[in-house]
C-alpha positions in Angstrom: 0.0 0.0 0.0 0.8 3.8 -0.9 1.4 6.0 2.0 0.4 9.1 1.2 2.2 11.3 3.8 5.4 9.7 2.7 5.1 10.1 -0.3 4.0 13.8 0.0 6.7 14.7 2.5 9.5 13.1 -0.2 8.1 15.3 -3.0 8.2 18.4 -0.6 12.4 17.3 0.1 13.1 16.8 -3.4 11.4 20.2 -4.6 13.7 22.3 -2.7 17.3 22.4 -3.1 19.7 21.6 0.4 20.9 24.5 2.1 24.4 25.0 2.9 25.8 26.8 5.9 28.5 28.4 3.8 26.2 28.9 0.7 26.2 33.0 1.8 30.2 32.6 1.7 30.3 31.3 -1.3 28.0 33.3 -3.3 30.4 36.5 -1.9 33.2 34.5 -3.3 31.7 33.9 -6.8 30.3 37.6 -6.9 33.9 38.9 -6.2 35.3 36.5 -8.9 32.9 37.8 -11.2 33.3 41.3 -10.8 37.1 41.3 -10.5 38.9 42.9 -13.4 35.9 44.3 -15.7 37.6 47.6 -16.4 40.9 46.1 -17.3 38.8 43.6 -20.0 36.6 46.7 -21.1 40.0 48.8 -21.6 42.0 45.2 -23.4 38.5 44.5 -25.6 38.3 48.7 -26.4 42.1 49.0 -27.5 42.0 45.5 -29.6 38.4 46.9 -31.4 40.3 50.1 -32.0 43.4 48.8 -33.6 41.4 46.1 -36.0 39.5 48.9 -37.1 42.7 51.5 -38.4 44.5 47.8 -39.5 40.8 47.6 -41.7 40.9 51.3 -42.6 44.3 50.6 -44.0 43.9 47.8 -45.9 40.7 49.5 -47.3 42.7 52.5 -48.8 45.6 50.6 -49.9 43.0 48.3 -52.3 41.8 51.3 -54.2 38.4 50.8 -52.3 38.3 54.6 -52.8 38.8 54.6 -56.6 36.5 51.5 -57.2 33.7 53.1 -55.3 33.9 56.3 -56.7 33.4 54.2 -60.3 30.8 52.3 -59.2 28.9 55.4 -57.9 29.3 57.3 -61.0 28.1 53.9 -63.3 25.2 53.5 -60.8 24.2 57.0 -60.9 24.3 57.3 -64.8 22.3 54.6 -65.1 19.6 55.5 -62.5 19.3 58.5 -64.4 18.4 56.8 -67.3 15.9 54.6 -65.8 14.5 58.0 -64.5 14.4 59.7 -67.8 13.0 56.5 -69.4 9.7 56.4 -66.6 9.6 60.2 -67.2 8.9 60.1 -71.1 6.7 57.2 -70.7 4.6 59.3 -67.8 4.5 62.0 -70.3 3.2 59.9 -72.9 0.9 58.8 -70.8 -0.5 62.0 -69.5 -0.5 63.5 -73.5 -3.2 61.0 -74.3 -6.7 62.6 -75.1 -8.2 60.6 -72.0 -5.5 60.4 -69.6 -7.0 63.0 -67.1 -9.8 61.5 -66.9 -8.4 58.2 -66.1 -6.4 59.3 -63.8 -9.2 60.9 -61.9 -11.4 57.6 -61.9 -8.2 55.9 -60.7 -7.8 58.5 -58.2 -11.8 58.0 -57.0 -11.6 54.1 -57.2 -8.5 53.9 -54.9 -10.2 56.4 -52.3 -13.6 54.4 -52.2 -11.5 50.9 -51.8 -9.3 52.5 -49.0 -12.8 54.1 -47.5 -14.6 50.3 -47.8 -11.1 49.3 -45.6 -11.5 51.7 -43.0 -15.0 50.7 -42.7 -14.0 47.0 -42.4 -11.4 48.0 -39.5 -13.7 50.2 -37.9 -17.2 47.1 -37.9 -13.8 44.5 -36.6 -13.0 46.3 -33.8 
């Protein structure tokens, strides 16, 4: 047969860990462990951060990072400005059609009464 008490008073032992007379003792010693020497880390982690970054800054400039950018800023810019120019005469094309205005302004009324139908939705969901 199952005794009960037993068997409760064993669950109520194993659900709490031991205590030991030196455990304050011990977490002082950990703590002190823990907090020894953080400024001298923060100072050896700070100068080694600061050294890898000039020994990158210098190997950057001496591969003509500078020149290749520049390059590829100028290609990338002249060709953005194509792409630009190209939307630009096909939105002028666009607007010199005989019924472009008017399109646009049913365009302009469709999207407010869909966006007015969403804000209805959201308002009846909440």
């Amino acid at each position: 047969m199952v005794d009960r008490d037993f068997d409760a008073q064993l669950s109520r032992l194993f659900a709490e860990p031991p205590g030991f007379p030196d455990a304050e003792a011990f977490h002082a010693r950990v703590e002190g462990r823990l907090d020894r020497g953080w400024a001298l880390r923060r100072l050896a982690i700070g100068a080694a951060g600061g050294v890898a970054g000039l020994i990158a800054v210098g190997q950057l400039i001496a591969s003509r990072f500078a020149g290749d950018l520049r390059r590829a800023s100028d290609q990338g810019v002249s060709s953005v400005d194509l792409g630009v120019d190209k939307l630009m005469d096909q939105v002028n094309q666009f607007v010199a059609t005989p019924a472009s205005v008017e399109t646009l302004w049913l365009g302009a009324a469709l999207a407010a009464i869909a966006l007015a139908f969403a804000v209805t939705r959201l308002v009846e969901e909440f």
